[in-house]
C-alpha positions in Angstrom: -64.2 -70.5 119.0 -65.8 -74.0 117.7 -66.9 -72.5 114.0 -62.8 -70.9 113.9 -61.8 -74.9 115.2 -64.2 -76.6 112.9 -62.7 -74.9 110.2 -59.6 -75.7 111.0 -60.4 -79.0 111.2 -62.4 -78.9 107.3 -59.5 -77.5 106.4 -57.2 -80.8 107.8 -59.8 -82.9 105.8 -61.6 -84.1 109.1 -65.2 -85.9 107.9 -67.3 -84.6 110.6 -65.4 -80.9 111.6 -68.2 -79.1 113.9 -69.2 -82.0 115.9 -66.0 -83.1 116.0 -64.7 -79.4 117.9 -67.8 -79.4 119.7 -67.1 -82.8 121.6 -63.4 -81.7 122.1 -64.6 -78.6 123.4 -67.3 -80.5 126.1 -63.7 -83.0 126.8 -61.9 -80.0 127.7 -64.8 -78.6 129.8 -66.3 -81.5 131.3 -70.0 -80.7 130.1 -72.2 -82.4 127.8 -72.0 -81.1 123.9 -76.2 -80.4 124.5 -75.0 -78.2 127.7 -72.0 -76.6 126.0 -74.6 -75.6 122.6 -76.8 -73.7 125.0 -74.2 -72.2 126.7 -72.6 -70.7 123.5 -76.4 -69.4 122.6 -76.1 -67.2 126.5 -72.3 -66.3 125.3 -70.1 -68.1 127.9 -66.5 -67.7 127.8 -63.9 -70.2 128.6 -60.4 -69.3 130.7 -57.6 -69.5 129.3 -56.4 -72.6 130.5 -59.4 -74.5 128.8 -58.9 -72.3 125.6 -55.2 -73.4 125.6 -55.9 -77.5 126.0 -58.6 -77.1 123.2 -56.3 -75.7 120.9 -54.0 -78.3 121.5 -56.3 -80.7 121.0 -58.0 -79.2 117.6 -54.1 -79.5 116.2 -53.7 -82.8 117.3 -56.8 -83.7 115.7 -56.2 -81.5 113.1 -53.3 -84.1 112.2 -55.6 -86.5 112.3 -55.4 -88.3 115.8 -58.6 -90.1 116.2 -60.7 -88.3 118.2 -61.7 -91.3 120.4 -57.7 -91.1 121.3 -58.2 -87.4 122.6 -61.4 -88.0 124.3 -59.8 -91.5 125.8 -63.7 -92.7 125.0 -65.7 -94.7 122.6 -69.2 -95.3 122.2 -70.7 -98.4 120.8 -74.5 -99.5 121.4 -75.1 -98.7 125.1 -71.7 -98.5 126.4 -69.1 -96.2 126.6 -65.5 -97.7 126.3 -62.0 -96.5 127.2 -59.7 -96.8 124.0 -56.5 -95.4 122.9 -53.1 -95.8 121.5 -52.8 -99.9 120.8 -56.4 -101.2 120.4 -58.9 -101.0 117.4 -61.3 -98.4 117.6 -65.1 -100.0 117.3 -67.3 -99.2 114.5 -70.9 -98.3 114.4 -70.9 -101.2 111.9 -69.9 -103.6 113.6 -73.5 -103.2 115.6 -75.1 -105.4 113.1 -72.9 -108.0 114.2 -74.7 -107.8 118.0 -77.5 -107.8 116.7 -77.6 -110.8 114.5 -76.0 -112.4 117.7 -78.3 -111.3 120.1 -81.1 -113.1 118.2 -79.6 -116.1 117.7 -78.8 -116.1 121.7 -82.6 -115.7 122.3 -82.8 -119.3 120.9 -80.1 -121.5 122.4 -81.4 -121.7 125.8 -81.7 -120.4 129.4 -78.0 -119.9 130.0 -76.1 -119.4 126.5 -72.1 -119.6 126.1 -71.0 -116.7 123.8 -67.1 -116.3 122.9 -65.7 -113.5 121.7 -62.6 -114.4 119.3 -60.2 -111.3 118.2 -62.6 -109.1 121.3 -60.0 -105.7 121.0 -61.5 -103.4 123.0 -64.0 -106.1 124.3 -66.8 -104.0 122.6 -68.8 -107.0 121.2 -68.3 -109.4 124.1 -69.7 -106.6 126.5 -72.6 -105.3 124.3 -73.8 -109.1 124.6 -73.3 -109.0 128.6 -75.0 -106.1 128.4 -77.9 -107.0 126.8 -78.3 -110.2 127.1 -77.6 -110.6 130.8 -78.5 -114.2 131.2 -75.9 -115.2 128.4 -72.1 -116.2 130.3 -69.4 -114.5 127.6 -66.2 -115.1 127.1 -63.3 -113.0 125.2 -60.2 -113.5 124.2 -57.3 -110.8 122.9 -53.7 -111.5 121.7 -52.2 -108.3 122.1 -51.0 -106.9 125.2 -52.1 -103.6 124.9 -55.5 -104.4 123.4 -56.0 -106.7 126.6 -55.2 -104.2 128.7 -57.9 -101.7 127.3 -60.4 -104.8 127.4 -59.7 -105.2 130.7 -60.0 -101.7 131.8 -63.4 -102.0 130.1 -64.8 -105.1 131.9 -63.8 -103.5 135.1 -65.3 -100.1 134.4 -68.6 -101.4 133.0 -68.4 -104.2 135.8 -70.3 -106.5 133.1 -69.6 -110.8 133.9 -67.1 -111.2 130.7 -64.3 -114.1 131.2 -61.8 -112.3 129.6 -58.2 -114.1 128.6 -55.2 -113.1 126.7 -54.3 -115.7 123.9 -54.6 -116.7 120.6 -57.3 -116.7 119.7 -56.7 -119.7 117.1 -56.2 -122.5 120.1 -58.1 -120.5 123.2 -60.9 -122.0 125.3 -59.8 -125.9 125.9 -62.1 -126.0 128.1 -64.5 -125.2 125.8 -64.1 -126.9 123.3 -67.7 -128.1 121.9 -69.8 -126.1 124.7 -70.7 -122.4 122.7 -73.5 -121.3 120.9 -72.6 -118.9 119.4 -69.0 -117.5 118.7 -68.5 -114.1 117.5 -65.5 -112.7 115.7 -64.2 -109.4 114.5 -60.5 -110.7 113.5 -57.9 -108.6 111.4 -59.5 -108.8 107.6 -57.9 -106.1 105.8 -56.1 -107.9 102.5 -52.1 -106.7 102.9 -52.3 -104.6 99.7 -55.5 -102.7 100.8 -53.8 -100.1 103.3 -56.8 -98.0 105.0 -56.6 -94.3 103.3 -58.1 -92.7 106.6 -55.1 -91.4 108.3 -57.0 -92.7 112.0 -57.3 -95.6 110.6 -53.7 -96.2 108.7 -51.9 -94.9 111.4 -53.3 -95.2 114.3 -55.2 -98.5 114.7 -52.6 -101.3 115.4 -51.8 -103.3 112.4 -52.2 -107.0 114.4 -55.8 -105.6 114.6 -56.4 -104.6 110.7 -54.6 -106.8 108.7 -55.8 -110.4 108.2 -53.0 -112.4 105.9 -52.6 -113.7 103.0 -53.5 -113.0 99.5 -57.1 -111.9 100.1 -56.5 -111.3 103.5 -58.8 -114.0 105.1 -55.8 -116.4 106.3 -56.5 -114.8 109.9 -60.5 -115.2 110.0 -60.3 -118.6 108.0 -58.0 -119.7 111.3 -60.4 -118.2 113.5 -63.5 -119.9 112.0 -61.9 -123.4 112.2 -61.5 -122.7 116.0 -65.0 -121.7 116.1 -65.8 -124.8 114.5 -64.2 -126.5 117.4 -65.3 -124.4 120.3 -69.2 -124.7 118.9 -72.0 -127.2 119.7 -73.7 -129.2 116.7 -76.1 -126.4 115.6 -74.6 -123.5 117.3 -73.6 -120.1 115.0 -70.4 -118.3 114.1 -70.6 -114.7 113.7 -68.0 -113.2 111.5 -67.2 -109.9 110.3 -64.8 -109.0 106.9 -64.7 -106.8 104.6 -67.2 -105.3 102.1 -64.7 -106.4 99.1 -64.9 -110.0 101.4 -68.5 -111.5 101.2 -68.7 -113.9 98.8 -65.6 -114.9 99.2 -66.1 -116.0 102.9 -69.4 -117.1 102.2 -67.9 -119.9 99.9 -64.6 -120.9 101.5 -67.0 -121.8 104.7 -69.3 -123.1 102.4 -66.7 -125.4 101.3 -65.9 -126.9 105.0 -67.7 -129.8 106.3 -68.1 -128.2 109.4 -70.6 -125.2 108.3 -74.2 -125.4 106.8 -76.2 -122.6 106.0 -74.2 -119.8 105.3 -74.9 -116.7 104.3 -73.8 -113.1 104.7 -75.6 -110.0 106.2 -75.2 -106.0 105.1 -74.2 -103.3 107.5 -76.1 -99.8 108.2 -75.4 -99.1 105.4 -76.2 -101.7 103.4 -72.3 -103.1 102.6 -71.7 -106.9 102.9 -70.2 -107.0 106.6 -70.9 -110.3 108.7 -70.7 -113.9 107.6 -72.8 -116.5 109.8 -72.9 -120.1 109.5 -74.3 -123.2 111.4 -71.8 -125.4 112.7 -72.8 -128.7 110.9 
């Protein structure tokens, strides 16, 4: 049953086809992929109820749904998050982004503020509860129906995030000046630049993907120059863009007063991805 779905699924143009049927197959069944592999080994059968809700799932798939939409779950570092229809999907590449924060909240003290501008699916801001418990985060989400998912995740993970819905251009008053580090992952696709994965294109809400103007950095450039604001003399913003976006970040915060020591960091896989700089 999962080689005839997997080929179905090769045949849609699905990257990953026979891990992709397996997990819909352990959704449908409730078991764990590792389980469900050594039960097709001792030739278990499914009922036909379960054989029916796979199938509709492989088709849906098959017309490329994302398959965090079918499962209703996405995993990112240690957590496992609720996502769907309305909020960006997180990216193992956006891990290096944690990371470089996590460090950077090892050294600013015993109780570090962290915000989380743009937070979607509050990924980032609860990767940073999670692991760095003695940090207080904050997030802050726009659209409705991305809140609502970051809020179904900060109650099922039960992790201390302050999260708001806002903009996240003018959010925090009343912390303006207080943050160590701010951490973004804002709409940065340029408008001309539509995704060609079909889960991406159409299925991840455009207020989420597409960041403005010519190059497509008039949303993160608005975002930095509240992180400028928001940040103490010292403390670090935390940026992701675009591969295609780098050096062009790099120097228009370069330009600002307000930064110092910028520079830019590769993903996994070794693509430009984050932009940090010091707030001067």
């Amino acid at each position: 049953m999962v080689r005839a779905a997997a080929g179905e699924l090769a045949a849609a143009g699905v990257a990953s086809p026979r891990v992709d049927a397996e997990i819909l197959l352990a959704h449908v069944l409730d078991r764990e992929v590792a389980e469900l592999r050594r039960a097709a080994i001792l030739g278990e059968r499914v009922s036909e109820g379960d054989h029916a809700a796979y199938q509709r799932l492989i088709e849906q798939r098959a017309a490329r749904v994302p398959l965090q939409h079918l499962t209703g779950t996405a995993h990112f570092r240690h957590l496992s998050l609720r996502v769907g229809p309305g909020v960006f999907v997180p990216r193992p590449e956006t891990e290096v982004l944690v990371d470089l924060a996590l460090a950077d909240l090892q050294s600013a003290g015993s109780a570090p503020v962290v915000v989380d501008l743009c937070t979607g699916s509050g990924a980032i801001a609860l990767a940073l509860a999670d692991e760095c418990p003695h940090a207080r985060v904050h997030a802050v989400e726009l659209s409705e129906d991305a809140h609502a998912w970051a809020a179904a995740n900060v109650a099922g993970t039960g992790l201390p995030v302050d999260l708001r819905q806002g903009d996240a251009t003018t959010a925090f008053e009343d912390l303006v000046g207080q943050v160590d580090v701010v951490v973004s992952n804002p709409p940065y696709i340029p408008p001309g630049a539509v995704p060609v994965d079909p889960e991406v294109r159409d299925h991840d809400p455009d207020i989420a993907l597409y960041g403005l103007g010519e190059d497509g950095l008039q949303v993160p450039l608005a975002v930095a120059a509240r992180a400028a604001q928001l940040l103490v003399p010292g403390g670090v913003l935390l940026m992701e863009h675009a591969d295609v976006q780098g050096e062009a970040l790099v120097a228009r915060l370069g330009a600002s007063s307000a930064w110092a020591q910028v520079s830019d960091h590769a993903d996994l896989t070794g693509l430009p991805r984050v932009t940090r700089a010091v707030r001067a």
